[in-house]
C-alpha positions in Angstrom: -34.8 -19.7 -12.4 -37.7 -19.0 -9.5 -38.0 -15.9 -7.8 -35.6 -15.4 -4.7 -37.6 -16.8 -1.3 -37.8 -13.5 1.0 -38.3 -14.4 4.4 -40.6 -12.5 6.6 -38.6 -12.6 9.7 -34.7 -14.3 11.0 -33.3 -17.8 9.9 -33.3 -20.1 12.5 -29.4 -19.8 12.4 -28.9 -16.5 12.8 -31.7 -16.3 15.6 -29.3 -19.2 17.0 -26.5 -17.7 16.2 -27.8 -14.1 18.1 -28.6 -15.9 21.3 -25.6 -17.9 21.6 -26.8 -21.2 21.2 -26.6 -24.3 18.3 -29.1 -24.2 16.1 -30.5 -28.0 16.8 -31.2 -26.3 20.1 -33.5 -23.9 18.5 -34.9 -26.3 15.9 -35.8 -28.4 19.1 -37.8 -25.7 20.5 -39.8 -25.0 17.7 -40.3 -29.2 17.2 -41.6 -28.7 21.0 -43.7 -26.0 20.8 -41.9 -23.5 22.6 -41.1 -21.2 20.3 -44.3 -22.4 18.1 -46.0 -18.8 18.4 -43.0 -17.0 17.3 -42.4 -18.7 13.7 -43.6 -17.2 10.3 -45.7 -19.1 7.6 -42.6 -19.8 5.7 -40.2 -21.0 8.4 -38.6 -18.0 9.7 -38.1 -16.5 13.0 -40.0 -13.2 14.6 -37.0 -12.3 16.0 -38.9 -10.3 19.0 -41.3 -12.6 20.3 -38.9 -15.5 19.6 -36.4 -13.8 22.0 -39.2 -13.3 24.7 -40.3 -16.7 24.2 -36.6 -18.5 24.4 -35.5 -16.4 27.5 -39.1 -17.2 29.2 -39.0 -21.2 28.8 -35.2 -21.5 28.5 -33.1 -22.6 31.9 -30.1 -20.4 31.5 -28.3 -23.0 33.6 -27.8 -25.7 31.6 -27.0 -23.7 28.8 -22.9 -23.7 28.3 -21.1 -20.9 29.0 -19.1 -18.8 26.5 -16.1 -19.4 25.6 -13.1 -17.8 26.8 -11.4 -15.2 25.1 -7.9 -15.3 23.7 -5.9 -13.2 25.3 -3.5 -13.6 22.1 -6.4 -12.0 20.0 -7.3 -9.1 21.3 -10.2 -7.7 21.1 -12.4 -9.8 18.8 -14.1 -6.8 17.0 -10.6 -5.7 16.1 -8.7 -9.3 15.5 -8.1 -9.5 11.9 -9.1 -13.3 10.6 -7.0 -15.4 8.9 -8.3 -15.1 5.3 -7.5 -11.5 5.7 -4.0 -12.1 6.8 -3.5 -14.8 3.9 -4.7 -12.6 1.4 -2.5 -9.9 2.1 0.5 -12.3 2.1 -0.9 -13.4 -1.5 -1.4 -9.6 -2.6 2.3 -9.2 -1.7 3.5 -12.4 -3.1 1.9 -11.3 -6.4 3.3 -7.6 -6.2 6.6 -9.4 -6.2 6.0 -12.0 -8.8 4.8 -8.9 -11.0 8.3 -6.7 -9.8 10.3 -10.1 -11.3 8.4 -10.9 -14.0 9.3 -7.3 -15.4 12.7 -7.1 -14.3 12.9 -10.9 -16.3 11.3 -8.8 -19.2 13.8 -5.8 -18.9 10.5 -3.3 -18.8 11.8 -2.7 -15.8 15.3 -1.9 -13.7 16.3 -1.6 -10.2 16.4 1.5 -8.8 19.7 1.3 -7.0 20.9 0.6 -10.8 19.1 3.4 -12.1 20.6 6.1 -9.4 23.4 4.7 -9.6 23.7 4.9 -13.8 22.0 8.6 -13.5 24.7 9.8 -11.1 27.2 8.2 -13.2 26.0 10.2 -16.0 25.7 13.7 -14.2 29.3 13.4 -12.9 30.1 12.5 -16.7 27.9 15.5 -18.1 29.6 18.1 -15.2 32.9 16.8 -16.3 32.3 17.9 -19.9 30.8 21.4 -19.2 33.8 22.2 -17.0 36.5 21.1 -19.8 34.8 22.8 -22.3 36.2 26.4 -21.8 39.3 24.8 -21.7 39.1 22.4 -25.1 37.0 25.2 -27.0 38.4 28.3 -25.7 41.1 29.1 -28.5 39.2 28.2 -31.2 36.6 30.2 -30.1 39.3 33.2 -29.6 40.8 33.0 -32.9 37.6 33.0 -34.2 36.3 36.1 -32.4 39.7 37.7 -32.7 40.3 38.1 -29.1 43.0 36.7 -26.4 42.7 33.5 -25.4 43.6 33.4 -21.4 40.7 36.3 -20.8 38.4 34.8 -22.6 39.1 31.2 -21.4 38.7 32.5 -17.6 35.4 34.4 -18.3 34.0 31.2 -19.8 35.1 28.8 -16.9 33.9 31.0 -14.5 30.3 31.4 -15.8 30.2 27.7 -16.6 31.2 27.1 -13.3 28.5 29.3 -11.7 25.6 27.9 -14.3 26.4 24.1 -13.0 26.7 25.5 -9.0 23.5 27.3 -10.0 21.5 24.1 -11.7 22.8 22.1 -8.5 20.9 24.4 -5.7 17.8 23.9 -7.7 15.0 21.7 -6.3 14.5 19.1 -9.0 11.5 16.8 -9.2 13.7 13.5 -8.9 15.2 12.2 -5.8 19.2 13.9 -5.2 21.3 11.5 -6.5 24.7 13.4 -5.9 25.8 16.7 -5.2 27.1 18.4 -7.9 28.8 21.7 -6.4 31.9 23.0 -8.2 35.0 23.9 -6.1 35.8 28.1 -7.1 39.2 27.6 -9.3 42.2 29.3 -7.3 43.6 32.2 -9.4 47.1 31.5 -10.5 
């Protein structure tokens, strides 16, 4: 492959392209002579003196005016073009596609399931911390050797106050349901 041409000044497009005009109507000028002073060795603009030389000899008059701006737009510098917008409609297409294509693969699960299956689980697992003093308390007395109703009550009570106590901690997962423990009435 040859070495990459570098130009010594502008391409006659962008020159044309800076002053507002078609390019054939620079190309004409340079076929005429008027910008004939102004133009490199190699075909390329001096983007100065090509200026000078188009304003000097040009009749602004006949030249069209620019176009109007869209008022739908906006301001043009800030108007976002349509490849951008289409490629951020693709980018969320293919989030989407990726979302399904793991849900389809079971890598993945809802997350309305998920809450809804982990506060399923915590109601379960409070449930079967506060039956505990109550299904393991006798054993646990005539093991010890003590009665059962004191020792049944103390038990409640501080597994009671350990699941009220886990609940008012900040955890590092959303809340998915409060777990507070009503006080048991004395009878």
């Amino acid at each position: 492959m040859g070495a990459a041409l570098i130009r010594q000044g502008m391409s006659v497009r962008a020159f044309a392209k800076s002053v507002g005009v078609n390019e054939a109507a620079i190309r004409q000028a340079v076929q005429n002579g008027r910008l004939a002073d102004a133009v490199f060795g190699d075909g390329s603009l001096d983007e100065v003196a090509a200026r000078v030389l188009w304003l000097k000899t040009t009749n602004t008059s006949r030249q069209k005016s620019p176009a109007p701006r869209s008022k739908l737009a906006g301001d043009a510098d800030r108007a976002r073009g349509i490849n951008d917008v289409k490629f951020d409609k693709l980018e969320v297409e293919l989030e989407k596609a990726r979302l399904d294509l793991a849900e389809q693969k079971r890598t993945s699960i809802p997350y309305a399931s998920a809450r809804k299956s982990l506060a399923g689980f915590m109601r379960l697992y409070r449930d079967i911390c506060l039956q505990f003093a109550v299904r393991h308390g006798p054993a646990i007395a005539a093991e010890v050797g003590c009665e059962e109703g004191p020792l049944i009550a103390a038990l409640s009570a501080h597994m009671r106050h350990a699941l009220n106590e886990a609940a008012s901690n900040p955890r590092p997962f959303p809340k998915v349901a409060e777990v507070v423990v009503p006080a048991e009435e004395d009878e």
